[in-house]
C-alpha positions in Angstrom: 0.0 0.0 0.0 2.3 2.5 0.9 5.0 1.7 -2.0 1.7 2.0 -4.3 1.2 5.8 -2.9 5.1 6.4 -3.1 4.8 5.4 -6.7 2.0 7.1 -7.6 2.6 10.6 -5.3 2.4 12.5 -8.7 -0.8 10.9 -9.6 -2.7 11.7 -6.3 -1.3 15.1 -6.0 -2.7 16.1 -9.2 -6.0 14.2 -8.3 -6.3 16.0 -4.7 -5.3 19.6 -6.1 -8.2 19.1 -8.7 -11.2 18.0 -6.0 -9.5 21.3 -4.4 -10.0 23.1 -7.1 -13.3 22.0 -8.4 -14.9 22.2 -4.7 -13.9 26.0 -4.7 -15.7 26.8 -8.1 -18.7 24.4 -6.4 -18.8 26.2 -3.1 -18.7 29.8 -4.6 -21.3 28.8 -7.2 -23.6 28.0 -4.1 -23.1 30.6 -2.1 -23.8 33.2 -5.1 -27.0 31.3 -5.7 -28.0 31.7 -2.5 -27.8 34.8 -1.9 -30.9 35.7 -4.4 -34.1 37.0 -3.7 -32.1 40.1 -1.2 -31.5 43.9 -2.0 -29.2 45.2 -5.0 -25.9 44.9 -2.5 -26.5 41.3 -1.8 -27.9 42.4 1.7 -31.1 40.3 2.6 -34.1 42.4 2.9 -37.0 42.3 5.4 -38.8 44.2 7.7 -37.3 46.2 10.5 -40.3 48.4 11.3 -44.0 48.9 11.1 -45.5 52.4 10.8 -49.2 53.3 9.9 -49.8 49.9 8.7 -46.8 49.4 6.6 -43.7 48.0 7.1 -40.3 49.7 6.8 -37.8 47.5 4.6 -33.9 47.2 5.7 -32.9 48.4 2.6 -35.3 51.6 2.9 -34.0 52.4 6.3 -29.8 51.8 4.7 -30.7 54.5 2.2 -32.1 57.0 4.7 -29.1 56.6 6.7 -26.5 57.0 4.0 -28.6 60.0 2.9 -28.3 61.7 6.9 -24.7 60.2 6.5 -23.9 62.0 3.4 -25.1 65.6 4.7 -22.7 65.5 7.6 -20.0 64.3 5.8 -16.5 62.9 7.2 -17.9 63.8 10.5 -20.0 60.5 11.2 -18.3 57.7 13.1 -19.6 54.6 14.1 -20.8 55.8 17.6 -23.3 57.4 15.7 -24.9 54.8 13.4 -27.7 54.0 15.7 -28.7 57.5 16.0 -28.6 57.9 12.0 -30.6 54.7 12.0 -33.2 56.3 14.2 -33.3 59.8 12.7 -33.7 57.8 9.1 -36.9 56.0 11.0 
């Protein structure tokens, strides 16, 4: 057995480098195909809020707070993402 593998070390390198290979081509190929059925960016998107009956989408509530982001420019920092998040509410 193990003068078979010595002989044939070549053989089964090439072999396990190609699984390797195909199994990264595989596993990307899945996880693009399931990220469908989410927002633009690849974010899922679902409710985060309800308000007169209807609900507020993730992706709504991302684009108000880049908007609030973009009028105070380079002085937003992380500390103040949840009060973005709320003003965009």
């Amino acid at each position: 057995m193990l003068r078979a593998m010595r002989n044939y070390t070549k053989i089964i390198m090439i072999i396990v480098i190609l699984f390797f290979v195909a199994s990264c081509f595989a596993g990307y190929g899945l996880y693009v195909r399931g990220n469908k059925g989410g927002a633009g960016d690849g974010i899922r998107d679902y409710p985060v809020a309800e308000a007169n009956g209807k609900n507020i989408m993730r992706s709504d509530l991302e684009r108000g707070a880049a908007r609030i982001s973009e009028q105070y420019g380079s002085s937003v920092t992380s500390a103040d993402s949840p009060q973005i998040r709320r003003a965009a509410l």
